[in-house]
C-alpha positions in Angstrom: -20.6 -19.3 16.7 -22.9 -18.6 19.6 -25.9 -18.1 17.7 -25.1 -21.3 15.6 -25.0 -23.7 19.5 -28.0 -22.3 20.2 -30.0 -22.9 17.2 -27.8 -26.5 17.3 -28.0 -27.6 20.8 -30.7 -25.2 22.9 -30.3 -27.4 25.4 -26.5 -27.0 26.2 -25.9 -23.7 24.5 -24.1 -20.5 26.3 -22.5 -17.5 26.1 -19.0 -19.0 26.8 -16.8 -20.1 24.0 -14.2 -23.3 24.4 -15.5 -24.5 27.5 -14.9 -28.1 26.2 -11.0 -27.3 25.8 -10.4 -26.5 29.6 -9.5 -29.2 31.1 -11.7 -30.0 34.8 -8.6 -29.2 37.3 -7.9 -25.6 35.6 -8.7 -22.2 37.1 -10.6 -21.5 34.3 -14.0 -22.8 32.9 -13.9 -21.0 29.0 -11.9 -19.3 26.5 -14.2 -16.1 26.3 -17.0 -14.8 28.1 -19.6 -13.0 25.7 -21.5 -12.3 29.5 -19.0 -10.8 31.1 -15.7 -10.5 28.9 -13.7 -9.7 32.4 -14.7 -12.7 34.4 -11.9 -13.6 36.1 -12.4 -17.5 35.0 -12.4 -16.8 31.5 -8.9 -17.5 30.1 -8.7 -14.2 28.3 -10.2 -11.6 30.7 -7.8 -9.0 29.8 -10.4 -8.6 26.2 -12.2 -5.5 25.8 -15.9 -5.4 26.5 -15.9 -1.9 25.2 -14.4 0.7 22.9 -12.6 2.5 25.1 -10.6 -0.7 26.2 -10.1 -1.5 22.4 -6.1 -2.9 21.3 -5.3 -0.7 19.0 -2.5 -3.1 17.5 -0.6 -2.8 14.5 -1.7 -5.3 11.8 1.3 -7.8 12.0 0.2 -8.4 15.4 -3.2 -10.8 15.8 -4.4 -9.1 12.5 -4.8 -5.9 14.4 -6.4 -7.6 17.3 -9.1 -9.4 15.3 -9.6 -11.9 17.8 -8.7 -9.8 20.8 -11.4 -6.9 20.0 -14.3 -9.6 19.2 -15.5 -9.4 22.4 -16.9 -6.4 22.0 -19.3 -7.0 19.4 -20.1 -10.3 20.6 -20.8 -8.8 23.8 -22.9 -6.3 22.3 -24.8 -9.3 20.9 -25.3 -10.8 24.3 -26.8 -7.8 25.6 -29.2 -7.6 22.6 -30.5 -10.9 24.3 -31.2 -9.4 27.2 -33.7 -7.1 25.8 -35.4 -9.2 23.1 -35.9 -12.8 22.4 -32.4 -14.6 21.8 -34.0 -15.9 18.5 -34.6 -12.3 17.1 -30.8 -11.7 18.1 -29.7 -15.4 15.6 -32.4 -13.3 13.1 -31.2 -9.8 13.0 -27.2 -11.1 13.1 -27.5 -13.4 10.2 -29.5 -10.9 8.2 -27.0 -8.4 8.9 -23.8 -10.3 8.2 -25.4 -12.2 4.7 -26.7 -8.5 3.4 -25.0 -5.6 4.7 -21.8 -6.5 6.0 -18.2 -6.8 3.9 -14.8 -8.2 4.9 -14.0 -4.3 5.3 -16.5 -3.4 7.6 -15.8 -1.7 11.0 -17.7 -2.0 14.3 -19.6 1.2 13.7 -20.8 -0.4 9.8 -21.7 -3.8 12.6 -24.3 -1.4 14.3 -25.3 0.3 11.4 -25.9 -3.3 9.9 -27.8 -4.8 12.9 -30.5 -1.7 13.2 -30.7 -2.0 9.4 -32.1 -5.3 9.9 -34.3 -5.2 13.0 -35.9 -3.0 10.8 -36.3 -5.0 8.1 -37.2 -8.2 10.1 -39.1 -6.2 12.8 -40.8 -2.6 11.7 -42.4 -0.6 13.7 -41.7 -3.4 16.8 -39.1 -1.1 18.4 -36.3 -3.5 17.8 -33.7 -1.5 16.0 -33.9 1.1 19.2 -33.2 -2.1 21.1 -30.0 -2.9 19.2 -29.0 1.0 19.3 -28.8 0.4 23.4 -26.8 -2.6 23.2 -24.5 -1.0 21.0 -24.3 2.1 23.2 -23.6 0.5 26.1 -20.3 -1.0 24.1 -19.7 2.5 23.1 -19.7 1.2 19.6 -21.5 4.9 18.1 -22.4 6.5 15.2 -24.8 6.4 12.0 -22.3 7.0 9.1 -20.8 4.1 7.2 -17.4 3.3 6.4 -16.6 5.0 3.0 -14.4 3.4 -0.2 -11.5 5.9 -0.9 -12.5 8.4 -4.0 -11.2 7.6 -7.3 -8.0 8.6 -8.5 -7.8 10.9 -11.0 -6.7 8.8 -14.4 -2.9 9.3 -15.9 -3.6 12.4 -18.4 -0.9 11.2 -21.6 -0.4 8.4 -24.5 -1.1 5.3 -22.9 0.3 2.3 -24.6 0.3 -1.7 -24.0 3.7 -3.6 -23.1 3.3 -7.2 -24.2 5.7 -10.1 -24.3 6.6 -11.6 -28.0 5.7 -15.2 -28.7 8.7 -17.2 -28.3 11.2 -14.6 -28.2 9.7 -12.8 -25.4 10.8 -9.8 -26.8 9.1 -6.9 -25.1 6.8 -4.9 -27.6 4.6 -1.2 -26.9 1.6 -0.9 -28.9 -0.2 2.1 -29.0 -3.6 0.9 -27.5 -6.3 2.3 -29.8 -8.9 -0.2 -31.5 -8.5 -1.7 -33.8 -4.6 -2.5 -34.4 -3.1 -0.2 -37.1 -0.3 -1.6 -39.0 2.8 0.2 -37.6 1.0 0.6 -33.8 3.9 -1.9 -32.4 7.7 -1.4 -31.8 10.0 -3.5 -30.0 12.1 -1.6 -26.8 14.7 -3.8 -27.4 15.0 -5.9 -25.0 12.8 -9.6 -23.9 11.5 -10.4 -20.5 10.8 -13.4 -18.9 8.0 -13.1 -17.2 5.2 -9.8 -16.9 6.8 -6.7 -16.7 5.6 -3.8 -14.4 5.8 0.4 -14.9 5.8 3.2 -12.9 2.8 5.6 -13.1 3.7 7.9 -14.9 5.2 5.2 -17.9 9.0 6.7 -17.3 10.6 3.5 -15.8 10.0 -0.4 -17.0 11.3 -3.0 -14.7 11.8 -6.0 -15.8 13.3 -9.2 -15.3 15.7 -10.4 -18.0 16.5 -14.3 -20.0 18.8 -14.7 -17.4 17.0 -13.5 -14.6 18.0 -10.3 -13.7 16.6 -7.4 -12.6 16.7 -4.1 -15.1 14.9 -0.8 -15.4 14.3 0.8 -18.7 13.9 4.2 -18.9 11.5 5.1 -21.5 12.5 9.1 -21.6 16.3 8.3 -22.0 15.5 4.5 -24.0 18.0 3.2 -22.1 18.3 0.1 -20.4 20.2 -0.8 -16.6 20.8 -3.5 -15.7 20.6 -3.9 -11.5 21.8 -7.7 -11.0 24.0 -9.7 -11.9 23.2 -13.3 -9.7 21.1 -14.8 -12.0 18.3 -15.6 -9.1 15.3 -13.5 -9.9 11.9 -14.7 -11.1 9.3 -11.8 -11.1 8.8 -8.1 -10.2 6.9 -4.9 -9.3 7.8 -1.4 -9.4 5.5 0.7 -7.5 3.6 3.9 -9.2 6.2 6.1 -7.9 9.0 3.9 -7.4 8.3 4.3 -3.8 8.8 0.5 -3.4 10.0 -2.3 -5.7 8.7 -6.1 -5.0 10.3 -9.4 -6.2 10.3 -13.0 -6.5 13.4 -15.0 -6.3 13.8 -17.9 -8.5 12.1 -20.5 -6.3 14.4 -23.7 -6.9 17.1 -20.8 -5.4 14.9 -19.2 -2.6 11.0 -21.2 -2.1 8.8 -19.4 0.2 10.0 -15.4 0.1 9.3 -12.3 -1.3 11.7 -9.4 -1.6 10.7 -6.0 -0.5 12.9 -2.8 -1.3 12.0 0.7 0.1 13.9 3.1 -2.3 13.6 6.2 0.1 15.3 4.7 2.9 17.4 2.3 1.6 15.4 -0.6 3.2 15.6 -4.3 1.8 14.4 -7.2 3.3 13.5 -10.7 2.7 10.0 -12.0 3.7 8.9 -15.4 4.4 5.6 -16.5 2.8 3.0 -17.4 4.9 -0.8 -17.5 5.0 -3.0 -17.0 8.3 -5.5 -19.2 8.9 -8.7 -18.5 10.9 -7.2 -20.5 14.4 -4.8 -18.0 16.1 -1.4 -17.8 15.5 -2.0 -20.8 12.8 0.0 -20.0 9.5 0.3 -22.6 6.3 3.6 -22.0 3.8 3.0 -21.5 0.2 5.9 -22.7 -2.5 6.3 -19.5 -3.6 4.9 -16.4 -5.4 4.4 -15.6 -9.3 2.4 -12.2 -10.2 3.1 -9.0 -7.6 1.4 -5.9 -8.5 1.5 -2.5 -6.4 -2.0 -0.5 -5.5 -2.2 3.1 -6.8 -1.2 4.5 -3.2 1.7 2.4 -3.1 1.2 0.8 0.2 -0.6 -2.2 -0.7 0.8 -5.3 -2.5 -1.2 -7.8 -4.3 0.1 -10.7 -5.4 -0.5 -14.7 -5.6 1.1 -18.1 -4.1 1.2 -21.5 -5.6 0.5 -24.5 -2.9 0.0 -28.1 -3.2 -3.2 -29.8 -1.5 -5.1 -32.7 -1.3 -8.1 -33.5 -3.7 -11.4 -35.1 -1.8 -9.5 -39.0 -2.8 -6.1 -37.7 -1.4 -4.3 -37.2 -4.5 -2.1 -33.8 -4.4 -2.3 -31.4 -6.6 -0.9 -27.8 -7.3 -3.7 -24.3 -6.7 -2.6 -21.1 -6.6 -4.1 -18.1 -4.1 -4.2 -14.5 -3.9 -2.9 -12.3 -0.8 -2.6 -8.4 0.4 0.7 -7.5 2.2 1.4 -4.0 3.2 5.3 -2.5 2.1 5.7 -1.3 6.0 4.2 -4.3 7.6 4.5 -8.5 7.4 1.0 -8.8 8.2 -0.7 -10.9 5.1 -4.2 -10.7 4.0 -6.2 -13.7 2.4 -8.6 -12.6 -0.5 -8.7 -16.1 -2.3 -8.0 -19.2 -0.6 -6.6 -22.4 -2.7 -8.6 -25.5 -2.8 -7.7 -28.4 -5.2 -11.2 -27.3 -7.2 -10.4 -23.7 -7.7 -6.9 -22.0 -8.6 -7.4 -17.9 -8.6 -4.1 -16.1 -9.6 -2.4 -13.3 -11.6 -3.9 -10.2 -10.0 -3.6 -6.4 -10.8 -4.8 -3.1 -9.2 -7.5 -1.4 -11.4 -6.2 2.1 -12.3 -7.7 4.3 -10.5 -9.5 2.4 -7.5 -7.1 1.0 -4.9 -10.3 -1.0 -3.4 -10.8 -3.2 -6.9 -8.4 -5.6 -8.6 -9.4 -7.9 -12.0 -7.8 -11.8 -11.7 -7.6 -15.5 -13.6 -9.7 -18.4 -12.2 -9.0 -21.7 -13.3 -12.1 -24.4 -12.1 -11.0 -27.9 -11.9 -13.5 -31.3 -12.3 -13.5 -34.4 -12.3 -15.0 -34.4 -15.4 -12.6 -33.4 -17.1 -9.0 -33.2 -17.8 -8.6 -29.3 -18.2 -10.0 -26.8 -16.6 -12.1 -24.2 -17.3 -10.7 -20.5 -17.3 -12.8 -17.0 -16.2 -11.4 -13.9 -15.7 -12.9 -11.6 -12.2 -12.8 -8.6 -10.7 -13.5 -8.2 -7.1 -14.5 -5.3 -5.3 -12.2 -5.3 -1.9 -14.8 -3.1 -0.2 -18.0 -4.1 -0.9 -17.0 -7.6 -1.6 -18.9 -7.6 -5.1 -17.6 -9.9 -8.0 -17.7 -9.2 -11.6 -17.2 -11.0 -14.9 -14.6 -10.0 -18.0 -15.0 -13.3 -19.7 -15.8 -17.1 -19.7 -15.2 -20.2 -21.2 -11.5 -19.9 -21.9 -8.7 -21.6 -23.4 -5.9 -19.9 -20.5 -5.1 -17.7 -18.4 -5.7 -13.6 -18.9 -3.3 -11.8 -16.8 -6.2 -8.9 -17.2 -5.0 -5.3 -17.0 -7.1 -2.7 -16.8 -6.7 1.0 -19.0 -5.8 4.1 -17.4 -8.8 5.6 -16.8 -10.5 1.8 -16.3 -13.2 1.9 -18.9 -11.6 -1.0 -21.0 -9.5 -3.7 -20.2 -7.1 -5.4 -21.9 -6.1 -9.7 -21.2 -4.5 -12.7 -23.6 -6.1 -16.3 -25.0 -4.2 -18.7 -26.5 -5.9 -19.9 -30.1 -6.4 -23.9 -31.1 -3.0 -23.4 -32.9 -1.1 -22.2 -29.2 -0.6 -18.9 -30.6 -1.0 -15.5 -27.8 -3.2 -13.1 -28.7 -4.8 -10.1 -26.8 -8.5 -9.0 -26.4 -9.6 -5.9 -25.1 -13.3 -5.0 -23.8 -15.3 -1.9 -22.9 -16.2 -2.0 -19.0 -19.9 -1.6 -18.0 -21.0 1.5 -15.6 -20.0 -0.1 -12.7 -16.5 -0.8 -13.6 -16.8 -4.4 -12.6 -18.1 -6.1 -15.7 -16.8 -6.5 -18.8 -19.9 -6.1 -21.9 -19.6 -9.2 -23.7 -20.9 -7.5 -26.8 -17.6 -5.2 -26.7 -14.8 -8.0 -26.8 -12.9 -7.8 -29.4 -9.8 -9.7 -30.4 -7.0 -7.3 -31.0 -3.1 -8.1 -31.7 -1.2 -11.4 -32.0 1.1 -13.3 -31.6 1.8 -11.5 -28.2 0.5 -12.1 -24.2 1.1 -10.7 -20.8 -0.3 -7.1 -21.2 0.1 -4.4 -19.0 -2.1 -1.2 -19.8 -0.3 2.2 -19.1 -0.1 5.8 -19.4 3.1 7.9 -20.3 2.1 11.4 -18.6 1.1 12.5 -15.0 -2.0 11.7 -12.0 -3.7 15.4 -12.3 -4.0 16.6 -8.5 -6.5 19.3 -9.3 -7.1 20.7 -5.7 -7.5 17.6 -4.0 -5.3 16.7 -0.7 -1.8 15.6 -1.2 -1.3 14.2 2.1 -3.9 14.0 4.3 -4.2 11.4 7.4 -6.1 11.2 11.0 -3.8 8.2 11.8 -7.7 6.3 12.8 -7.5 3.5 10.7 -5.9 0.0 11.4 -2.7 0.3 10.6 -0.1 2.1 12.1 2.2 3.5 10.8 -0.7 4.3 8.0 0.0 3.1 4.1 2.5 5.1 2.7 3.9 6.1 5.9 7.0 4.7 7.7 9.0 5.1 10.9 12.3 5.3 11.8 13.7 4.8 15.4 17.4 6.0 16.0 18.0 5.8 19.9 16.4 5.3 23.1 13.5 3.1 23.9 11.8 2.0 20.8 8.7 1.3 22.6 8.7 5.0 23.1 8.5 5.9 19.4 6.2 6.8 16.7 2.9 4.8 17.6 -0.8 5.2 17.8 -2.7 6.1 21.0 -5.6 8.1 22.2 -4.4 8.9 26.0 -7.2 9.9 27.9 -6.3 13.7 28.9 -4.4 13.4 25.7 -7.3 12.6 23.1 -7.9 14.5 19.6 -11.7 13.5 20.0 -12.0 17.0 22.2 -11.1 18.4 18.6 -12.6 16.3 16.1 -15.5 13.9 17.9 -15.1 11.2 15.0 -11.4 11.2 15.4 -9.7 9.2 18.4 -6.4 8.1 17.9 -3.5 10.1 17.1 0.3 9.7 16.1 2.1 10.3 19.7 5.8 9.9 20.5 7.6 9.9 23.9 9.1 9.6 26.5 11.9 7.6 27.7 13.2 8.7 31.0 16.8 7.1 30.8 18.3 7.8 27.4 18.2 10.2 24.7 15.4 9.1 22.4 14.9 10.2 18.4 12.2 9.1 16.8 11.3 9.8 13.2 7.9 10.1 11.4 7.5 9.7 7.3 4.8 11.0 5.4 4.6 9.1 1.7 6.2 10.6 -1.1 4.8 13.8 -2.9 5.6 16.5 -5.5 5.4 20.1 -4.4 3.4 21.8 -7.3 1.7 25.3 -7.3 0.9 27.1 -3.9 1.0 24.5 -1.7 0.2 24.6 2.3 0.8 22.3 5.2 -1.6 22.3 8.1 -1.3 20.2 11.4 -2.5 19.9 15.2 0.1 19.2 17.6 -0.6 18.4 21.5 1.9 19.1 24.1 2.3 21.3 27.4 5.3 23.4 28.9 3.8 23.4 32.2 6.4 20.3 33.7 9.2 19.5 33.7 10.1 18.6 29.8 13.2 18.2 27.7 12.1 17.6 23.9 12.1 19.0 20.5 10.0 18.4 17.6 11.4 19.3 14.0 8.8 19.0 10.7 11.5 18.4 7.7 11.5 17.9 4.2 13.5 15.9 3.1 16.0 15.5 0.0 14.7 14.6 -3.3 14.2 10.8 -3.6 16.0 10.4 -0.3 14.8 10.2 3.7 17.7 12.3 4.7 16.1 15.8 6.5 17.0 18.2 4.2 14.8 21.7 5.6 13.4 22.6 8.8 10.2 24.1 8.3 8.6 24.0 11.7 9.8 23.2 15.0 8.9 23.3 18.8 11.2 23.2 21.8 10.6 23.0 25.5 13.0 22.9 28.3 12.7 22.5 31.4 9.9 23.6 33.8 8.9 27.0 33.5 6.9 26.6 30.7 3.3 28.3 31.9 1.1 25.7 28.9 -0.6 23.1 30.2 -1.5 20.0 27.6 -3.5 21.5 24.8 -4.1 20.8 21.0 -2.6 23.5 18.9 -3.2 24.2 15.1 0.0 25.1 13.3 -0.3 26.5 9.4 3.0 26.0 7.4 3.4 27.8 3.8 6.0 25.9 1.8 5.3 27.7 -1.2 9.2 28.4 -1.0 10.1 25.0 -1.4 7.3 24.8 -5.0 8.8 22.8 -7.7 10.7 19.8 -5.4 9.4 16.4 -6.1 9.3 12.8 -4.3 10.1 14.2 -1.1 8.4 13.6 1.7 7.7 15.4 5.5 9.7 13.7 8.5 8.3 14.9 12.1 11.9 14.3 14.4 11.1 13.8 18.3 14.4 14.2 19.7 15.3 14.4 23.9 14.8 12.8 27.4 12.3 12.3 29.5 10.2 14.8 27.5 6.3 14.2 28.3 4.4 12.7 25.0 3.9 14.7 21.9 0.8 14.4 19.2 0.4 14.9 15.8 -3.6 14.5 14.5 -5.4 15.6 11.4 -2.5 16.4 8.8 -3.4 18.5 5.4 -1.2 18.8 2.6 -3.0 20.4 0.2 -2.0 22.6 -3.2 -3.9 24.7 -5.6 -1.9 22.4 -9.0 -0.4 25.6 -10.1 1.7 23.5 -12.6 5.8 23.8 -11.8 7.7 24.7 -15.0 11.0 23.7 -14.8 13.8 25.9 -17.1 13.9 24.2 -20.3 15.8 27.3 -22.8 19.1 26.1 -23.8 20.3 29.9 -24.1 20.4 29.6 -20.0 22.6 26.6 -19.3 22.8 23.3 -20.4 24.3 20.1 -19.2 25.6 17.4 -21.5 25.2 14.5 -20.6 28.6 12.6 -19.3 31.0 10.8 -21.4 31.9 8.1 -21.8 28.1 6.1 -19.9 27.8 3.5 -19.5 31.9 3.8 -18.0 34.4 2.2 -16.1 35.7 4.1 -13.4 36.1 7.6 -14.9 33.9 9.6 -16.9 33.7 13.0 -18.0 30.8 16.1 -17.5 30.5 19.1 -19.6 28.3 21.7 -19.1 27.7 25.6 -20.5 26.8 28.1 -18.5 25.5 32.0 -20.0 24.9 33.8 -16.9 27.5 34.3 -13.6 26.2 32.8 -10.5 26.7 29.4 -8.5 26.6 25.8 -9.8 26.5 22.5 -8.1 26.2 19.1 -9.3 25.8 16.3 -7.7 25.7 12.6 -7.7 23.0 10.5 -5.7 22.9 6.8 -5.9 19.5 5.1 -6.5 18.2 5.0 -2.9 18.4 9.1 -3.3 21.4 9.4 -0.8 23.7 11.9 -1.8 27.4 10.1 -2.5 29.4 13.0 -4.4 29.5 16.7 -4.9 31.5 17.0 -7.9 31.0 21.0 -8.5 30.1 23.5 -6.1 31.7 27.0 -7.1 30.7 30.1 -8.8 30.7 30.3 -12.3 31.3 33.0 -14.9 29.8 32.3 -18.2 31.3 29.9 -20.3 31.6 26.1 -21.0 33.2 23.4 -18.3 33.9 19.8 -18.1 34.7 18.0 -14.5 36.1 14.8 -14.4 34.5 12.2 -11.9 36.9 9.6 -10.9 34.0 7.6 -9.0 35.3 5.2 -6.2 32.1 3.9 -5.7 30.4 0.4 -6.7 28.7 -0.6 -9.6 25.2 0.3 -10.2 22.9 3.4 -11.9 23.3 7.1 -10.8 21.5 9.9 -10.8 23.3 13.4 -11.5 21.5 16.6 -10.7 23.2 20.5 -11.9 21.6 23.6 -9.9 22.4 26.7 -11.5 20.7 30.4 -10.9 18.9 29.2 -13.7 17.3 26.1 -12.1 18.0 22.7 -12.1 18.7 19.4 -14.5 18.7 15.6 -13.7 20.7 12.7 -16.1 21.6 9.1 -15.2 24.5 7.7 -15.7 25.7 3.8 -15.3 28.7 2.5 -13.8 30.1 -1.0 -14.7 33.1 -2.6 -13.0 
């Protein structure tokens, strides 16, 4: 904006932004100060003017301090004036914005951008050292750009199609391979109205039914259960390990909301639909949204809004948009603004990169009374655009296959009949090779590509988080604050005798907790969900001291299957009092959990618990196994477990279950949040064959049952109806 006055107006051009808004009898004389950020007449002299005064704010607050941490760069421009010709700054800037930089970009990728193009506008002038020092003296280091994630591994099984049924909207698999086979398609059984979504590993379809409802198929079992019963739901999401389930109420019930469930901890809440604009603390309100889908992490949610504008003449019309909203915060990103010539919609995650998604565009004239249709993909990252197909008849809903090197999306034919194409992908994964599309099965539309099988791991991390990027609690993680001051919870924060930089110098902030002085404060710390395969091992630094006066403990759990509850304690600190002889110091703590191989979608929980207790840090977590693969006890000869009878039931229902060695059984019941409700057996057991009777005085709904014998363990589901 700066450079833009000057090259505008030279002659009233400055380093002060808003001076026109302040009206002649304030205090103040600008906004911002780019000279001197602190000046006390600037109306925001409180913003940085270096790194080490950087808000490190959550993303649901100012976008993470977007506007608050400008300063910094843009004073790092101003002092780039001061040691070459302001019109070499306006050069360099532009050059490095329009060619290097992306809408993910950090400050370090800024600096890296700027002495990229001094060089190229300026070699061999000395420039680009010029731009190091003004950088430097922001404390804005390094030389290494910000990194996409690595690709996922792809889902190693059958992979399949789901599609809707012309008409009917009966849901139909087809087995994917080109070209269709006679005999490839099979109906589940049950119809959808709108896109359906699937978990990762294919096991569980949810799905909203004819009379909007929410179900979940499960495609082991091919069984169906149903969830609701209020008639009021539109669309839905699962995420890829049911982390997290997304949907859209019925917008002439609900306008302007999505709904957001966390299965671990029970969690549900209702969010109101809004989209940031670029004047702070501005927000417009869509009508509601259509398409949700989840990225492969599980943190991310993509998903698009309808709006109604105004054409160039005034007349409104209705445009669609795509945004990015995060499962632990309301914060929303824009990726594709509406505008009454442009409608962008109907987005999905590629398979195994969480950084690109494939999406419709609908272009409107006024040449013309229909539009004309494209499908995209977009590379979040890098900010590149690629091409699937052109020149339309309707929208794709694109879906990409598991391992991304075809994708799959619908037309409608001159006689309105759905059909699916499917194409090979170029190298890059972004475009489609137009010699390669291919039209493949009809009458059917609104594919989803999937997999039924499992992510391989190999030896890559499990867990693995610095807590330095811009969100905190990171994707994937969550917090939970049970007493004392919440402001003294789980957070982000590099204290300065407290920072994991004297470790790891391209690692500043850290997960600290503590301490409130008055009450009794726990605090609780999620990792995201994992399995615990092969040999696994947890490594972590934690920073404390003993040497004052502290009363805190610090517990590492695991918790129970599918649930948040702490199940083991597998690591824990305690200090009391003052006669502790450890001053603050980073520790590095190595945790085998090989005994606890072979328990899935739990997650770690690190508990601060106590009062007045000085601040404790957690930095540079590894979770990390060698993919020894788990075999669960499969021989019949060992025990069995039938599966109850009558299920679906009404209040009463009857287990039996055969056991051929001695030893102690349990079985339990869990609801679907993972909280444990019932424990129906838990006794020793000669050999033989039981039944236990389960008079369940507990809503309606699906339930999980779980039997642990000496033998190992089994899971079933079972359905209650009232």
């Amino acid at each position: 904006g700066v450079m833009a006055e000057f090259y505008a107006f030279p002659g009233n051009a400055n380093w002060l932004f808003g001076e026109d808004c302040i009206p002649s009898s304030s205090q103040y004389n600008c906004l911002r100060n780019l000279i001197d950020p602190h000046h006390p007449q600037s109306m925001t002299s409180d913003y940085p003017s270096k790194m080490s005064e950087y808000a490190d704010w959550p993303i649901d607050q100012d976008n993470g301090g977007v506007h608050r941490n400008s300063t910094i760069p843009g004073h790092a421009y101003y002092l780039m004036s001061t040691k070459m010709a302001r019109e070499k700054v306006e050069k360099i800037i532009y050059r490095a914005f329009k060619t290097y930089l992306t809408r993910r970009s950090q400050f370090v990728d800024c600096r890296i951008a700027a002495i990229q193009a001094a060089k190229d506008l300026y070699a061999g002038e000395g420039m680009d050292a010029l731009v190091a020092q003004a950088f430097n003296e922001v404390e804005v280091y390094g030389d290494e750009e910000t990194e996409p994630d690595a690709p996922y591994e792809p889902v190693d099984g059958d992979d399949y199609v789901l599609a809707l049924l012309n008409e009917s909207n009966e849901v139909i698999r087809i087995e994917s391979d080109m070209p269709y086979q006679d005999g490839a398609a099979v109906s589940l059984g049950f119809s959808s109205s709108s896109k359906p979504s699937v978990t990762e590993d294919g096991s569980i379809i949810a799905y909203i039914d004819l009379n909007g409802n929410v179900n979940l198929y499960d495609t082991v079992e091919e069984e169906n259960y149903p969830v609701t019963d209020d008639g009021q739901w539109y669309n839905i999401a699962i995420s890829p390990k049911a982390d997290y389930v997304a949907v859209t109420p019925d917008p002439e019930i609900m306008p302007s909301v999505i709904g957001l469930i966390d299965m671990n901890s029970e969690d549900s809440q209702l969010r109101n639909l809004y989209v940031p604009t670029t004047s702070e603390g501005a927000e417009t309100i869509p009508e509601y949204a259509d398409i949700l889908d989840w990225s492969i992490e599980g943190g991310w949610l993509i998903y698009d809004c309808l709006f109604s504008v105004q054409d160039e003449y005034g007349n409104a019309s209705d445009t669609w948009g795509i945004y990015l909203t995060n499962a632990t915060s309301e914060a929303v990103i824009p990726l594709f603004q509406p505008s009454a010539e442009l409608a962008v919609g109907n987005p999905s995650f590629s398979s195994t990169r969480d950084n690109v998604i494939a999406f419709d565009v609908a272009e409107y004239s006024a040449s013309s009374d229909y539009p004309t249709y494209s499908i995209h993909t977009y590379d979040l990252f890098s900010g590149e655009l690629g091409l699937i197909q052109q020149d339309r008849n309707t929208f794709g809903h694109p879906s990409f296959s598991p391992n991304d090197q075809r994708i799959v999306f619908q037309d409608i034919s001159d006689e309105d009949v759905s059909y699916l194409l499917q194409a090979a992908m170029q190298a890059d994964l972004l475009n489609a090779n137009a010699s390669t599309i291919q039209a493949w099965v009809q009458p059917v539309g609104y594919p989803v590509w999937y997999a039924i099988g499992t992510r391989p791991g190999g030896d890559d991390f499990m867990v693995e988080e610095s807590f330095d990027g811009d969100d905190f609690p990171p994707a994937g993680w969550t917090v939970n604050h049970l007493s004392g001051a919440a402001e003294s919870g789980w957070r982000s924060g590099n204290a300065q005798d407290h920072n994991f930089s004297a470790i790891n110098p391209e690692n500043a902030y850290s997960a600290i907790c503590g301490y409130d002085e008055n009450d009794n404060q726990i605090d609780r710390l999620f990792s995201p969900a994992f399995d615990i395969a092969g040999s696994p091992s947890l490594t972590f630094w934690a920073g404390y001291n003993s040497y004052w006066t502290t009363n805190y403990e610090v517990k590492v759990y695991i918790t129970k299957s599918g649930s948040a509850d702490p199940d083991v304690v597998i690591w824990q600190q305690k200090v009391e009092g003052d006669d502790g002889t450890e001053g603050w110091e980073w520790r590095e703590f190595d945790v085998d959990l090989a005994p606890y191989g072979g328990r899935q979608n739990v997650r770690l929980c690190w508990e601060y618990s106590g009062r007045d207790g000085d601040l404790f840090a957690l930095d540079d977590i590894l979770f990390f196994t060698d993919a020894t693969a788990v075999e669960r006890p499969e021989n019949p000869q060992t025990f069995s477990l039938l599966t109850n009878f009558p299920n679906p039931f009404n209040g009463t229902t009857i287990f039996s279950y055969s056991i051929t060695a001695a030893g102690p059984v349990k079985i339990e019941i869990y609801n679907m949040n993972g909280r444990l409700i019932k424990t129906l057996v838990d006794d020793y057991h000669s050999a033989g064959y039981y039944t236990k009777k389960w008079d369940a005085d507990v809503s309606s709904g699906l339930y999980v049952y779980r039997m642990l014998s000496p033998a190992g363990q089994h899971f079933g589901k079972t359905l209650l109806l009232k």
